[in-house]
Backbone as ProteinMPNN parsed JSONL, in Angstrom:
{"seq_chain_A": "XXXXXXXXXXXXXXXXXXXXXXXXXXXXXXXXXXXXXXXXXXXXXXXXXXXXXXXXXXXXXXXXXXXXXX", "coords_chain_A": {"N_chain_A": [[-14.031, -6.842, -5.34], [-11.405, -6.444, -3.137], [-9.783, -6.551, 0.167], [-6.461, -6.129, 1.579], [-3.82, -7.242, 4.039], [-0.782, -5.447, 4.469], [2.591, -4.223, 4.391], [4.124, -1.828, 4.745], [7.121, -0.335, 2.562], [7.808, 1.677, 1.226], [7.843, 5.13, 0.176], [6.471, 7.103, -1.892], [6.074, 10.616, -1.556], [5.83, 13.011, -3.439], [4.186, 11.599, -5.446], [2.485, 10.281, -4.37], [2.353, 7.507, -4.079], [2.977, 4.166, -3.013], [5.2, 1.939, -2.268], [4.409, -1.878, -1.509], [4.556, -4.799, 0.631], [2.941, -7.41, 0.515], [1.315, -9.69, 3.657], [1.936, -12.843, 4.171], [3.206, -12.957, 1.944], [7.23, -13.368, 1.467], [8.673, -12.153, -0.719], [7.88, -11.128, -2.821], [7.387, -7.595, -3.733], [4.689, -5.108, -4.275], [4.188, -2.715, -6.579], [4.236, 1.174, -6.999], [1.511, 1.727, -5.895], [-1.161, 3.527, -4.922], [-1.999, 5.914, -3.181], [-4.346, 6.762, -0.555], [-5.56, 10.261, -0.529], [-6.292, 10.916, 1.977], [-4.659, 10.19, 3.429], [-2.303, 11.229, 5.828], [1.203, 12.294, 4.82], [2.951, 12.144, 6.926], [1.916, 9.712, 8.203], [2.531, 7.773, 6.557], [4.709, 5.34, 7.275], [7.659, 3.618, 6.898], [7.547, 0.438, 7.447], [5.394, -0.196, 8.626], [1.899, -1.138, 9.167], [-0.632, -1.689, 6.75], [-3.824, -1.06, 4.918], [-4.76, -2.878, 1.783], [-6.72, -1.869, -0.826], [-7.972, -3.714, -3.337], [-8.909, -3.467, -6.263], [-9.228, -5.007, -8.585], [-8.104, -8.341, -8.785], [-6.027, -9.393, -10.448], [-4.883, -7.102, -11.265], [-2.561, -5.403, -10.055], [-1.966, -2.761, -10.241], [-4.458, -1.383, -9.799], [-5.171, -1.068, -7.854], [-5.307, 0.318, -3.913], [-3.633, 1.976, -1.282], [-5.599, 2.634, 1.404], [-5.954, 2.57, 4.551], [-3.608, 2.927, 7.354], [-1.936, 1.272, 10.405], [-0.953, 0.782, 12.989]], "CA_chain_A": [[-13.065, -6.08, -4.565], [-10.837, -7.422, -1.953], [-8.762, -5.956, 1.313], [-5.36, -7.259, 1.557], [-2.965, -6.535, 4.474], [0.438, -5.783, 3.453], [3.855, -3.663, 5.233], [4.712, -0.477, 3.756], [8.214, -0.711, 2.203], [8.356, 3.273, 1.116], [6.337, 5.921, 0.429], [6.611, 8.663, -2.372], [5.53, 11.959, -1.369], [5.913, 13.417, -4.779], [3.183, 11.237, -6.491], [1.551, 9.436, -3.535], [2.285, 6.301, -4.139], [4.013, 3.858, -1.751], [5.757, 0.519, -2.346], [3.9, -2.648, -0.544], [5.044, -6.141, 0.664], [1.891, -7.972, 1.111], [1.249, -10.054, 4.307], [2.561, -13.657, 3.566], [4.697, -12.997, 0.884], [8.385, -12.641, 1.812], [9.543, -11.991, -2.122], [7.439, -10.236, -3.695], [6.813, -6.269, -3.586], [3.787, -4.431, -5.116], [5.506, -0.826, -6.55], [3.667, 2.102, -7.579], [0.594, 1.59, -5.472], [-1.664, 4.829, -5.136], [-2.068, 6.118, -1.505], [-5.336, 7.351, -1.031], [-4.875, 11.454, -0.079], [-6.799, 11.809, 2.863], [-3.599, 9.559, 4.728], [-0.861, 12.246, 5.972], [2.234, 11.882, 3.972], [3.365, 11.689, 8.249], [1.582, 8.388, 8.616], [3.528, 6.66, 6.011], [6.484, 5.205, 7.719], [8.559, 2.665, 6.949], [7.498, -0.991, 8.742], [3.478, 0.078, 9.057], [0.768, -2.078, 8.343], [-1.472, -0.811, 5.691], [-5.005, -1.931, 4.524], [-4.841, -2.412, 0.826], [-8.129, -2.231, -1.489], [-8.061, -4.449, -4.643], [-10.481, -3.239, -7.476], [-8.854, -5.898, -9.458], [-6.571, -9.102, -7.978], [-5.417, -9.529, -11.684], [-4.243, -5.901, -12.064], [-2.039, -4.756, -8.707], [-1.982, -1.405, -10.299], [-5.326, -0.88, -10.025], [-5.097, -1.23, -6.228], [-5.148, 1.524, -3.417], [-3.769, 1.94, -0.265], [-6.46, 2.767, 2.346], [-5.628, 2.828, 5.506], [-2.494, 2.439, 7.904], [-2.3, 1.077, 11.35], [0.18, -0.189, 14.201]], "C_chain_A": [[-12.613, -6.925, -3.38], [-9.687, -6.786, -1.173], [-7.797, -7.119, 1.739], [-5.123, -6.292, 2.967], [-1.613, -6.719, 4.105], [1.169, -4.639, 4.646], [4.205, -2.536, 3.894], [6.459, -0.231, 3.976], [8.943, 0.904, 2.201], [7.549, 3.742, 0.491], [6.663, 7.268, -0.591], [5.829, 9.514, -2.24], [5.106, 12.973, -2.62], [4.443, 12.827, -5.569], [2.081, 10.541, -5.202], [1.396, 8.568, -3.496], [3.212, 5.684, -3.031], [4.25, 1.943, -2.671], [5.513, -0.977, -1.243], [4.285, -3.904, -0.527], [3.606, -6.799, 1.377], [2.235, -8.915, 1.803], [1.168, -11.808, 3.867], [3.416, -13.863, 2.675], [5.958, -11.751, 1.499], [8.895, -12.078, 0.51], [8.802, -11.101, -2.8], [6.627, -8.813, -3.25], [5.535, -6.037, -4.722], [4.553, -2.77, -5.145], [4.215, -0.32, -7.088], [2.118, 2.063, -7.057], [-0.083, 3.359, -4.642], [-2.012, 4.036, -3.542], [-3.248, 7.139, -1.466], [-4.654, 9.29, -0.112], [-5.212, 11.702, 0.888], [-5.92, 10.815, 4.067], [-2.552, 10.473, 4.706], [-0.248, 11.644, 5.691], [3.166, 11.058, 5.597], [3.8, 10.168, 8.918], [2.276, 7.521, 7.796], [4.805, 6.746, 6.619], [6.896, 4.048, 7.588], [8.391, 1.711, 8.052], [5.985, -0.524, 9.262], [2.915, -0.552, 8.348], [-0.097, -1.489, 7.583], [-2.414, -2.135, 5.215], [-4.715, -1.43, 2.973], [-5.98, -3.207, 0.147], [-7.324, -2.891, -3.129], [-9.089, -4.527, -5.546], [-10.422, -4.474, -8.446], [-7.765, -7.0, -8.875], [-6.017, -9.559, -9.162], [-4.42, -8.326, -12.347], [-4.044, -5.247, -11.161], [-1.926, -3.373, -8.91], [-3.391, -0.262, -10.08], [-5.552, -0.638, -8.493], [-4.494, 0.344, -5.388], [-4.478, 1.252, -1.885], [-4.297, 2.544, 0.694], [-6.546, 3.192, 3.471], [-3.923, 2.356, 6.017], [-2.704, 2.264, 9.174], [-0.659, 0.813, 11.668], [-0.271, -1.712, 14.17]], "O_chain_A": [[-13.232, -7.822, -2.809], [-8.664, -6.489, -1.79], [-7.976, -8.294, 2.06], [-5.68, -5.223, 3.217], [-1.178, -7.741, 3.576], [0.517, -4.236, 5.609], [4.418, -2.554, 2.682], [7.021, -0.019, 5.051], [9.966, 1.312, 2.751], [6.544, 3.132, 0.128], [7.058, 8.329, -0.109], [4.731, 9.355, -2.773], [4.057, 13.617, -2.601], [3.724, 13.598, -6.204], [0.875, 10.422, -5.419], [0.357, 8.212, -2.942], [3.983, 6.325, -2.316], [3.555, 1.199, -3.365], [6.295, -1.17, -0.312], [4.435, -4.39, -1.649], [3.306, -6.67, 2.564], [3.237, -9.499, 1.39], [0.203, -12.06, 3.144], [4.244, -14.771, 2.602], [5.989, -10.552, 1.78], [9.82, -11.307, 0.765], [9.404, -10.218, -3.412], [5.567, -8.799, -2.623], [5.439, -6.652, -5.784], [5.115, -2.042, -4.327], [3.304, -1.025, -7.523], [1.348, 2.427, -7.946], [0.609, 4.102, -3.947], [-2.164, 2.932, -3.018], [-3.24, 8.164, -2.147], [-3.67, 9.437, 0.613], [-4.728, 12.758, 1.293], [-6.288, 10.666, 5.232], [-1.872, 10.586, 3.685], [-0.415, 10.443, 5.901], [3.765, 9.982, 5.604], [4.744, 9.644, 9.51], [2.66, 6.464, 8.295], [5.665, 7.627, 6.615], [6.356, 3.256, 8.361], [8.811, 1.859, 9.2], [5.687, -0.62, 10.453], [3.128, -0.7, 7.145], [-0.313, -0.361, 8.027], [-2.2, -3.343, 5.118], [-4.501, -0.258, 2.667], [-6.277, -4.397, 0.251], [-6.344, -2.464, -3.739], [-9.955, -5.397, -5.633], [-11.429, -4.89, -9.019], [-6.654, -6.601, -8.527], [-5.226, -10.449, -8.848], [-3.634, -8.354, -13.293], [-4.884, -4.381, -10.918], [-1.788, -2.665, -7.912], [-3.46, 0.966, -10.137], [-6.351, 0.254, -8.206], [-3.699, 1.174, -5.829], [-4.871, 0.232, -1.318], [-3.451, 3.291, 1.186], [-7.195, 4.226, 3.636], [-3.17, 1.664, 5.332], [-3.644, 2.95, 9.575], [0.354, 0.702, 10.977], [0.31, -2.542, 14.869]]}, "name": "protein", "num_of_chains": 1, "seq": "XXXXXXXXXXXXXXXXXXXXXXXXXXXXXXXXXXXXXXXXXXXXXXXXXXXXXXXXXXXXXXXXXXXXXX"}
């Protein structure tokens, strides 16, 4: 397992997932990334840093997002 940081791009409310631009990469997004539930839908906002867990660094879907910060 492995904690990335990454910038939250957008944030579906509907499924809980959010769209992530990990921290060094300007090009490439991670989509469909599961938001764990106990983060208010609130705290996702557009341009927030987010801790993301990696069960797998071969399989970005398998990945969660964790926390969010300033």
């Amino acid at each position: 397992m492995r904690i990335k940081k990454a910038e939250l791009k957008s944030f579906n409310s509907g499924n809980y997932t959010a769209v992530v631009r990990l921290s060094g990469s300007y090009k490439v997004y991670l989509e469909d990334i599961t938001v764990a539930r106990n983060i208010p839908s609130g705290e996702m906002i557009t341009g927030r840093k987010t801790a993301v867990l990696f069960f797998d660094e071969y399989q970005p879907k398998a990945a969660v997002v964790i926390a969010v910060y300033s």
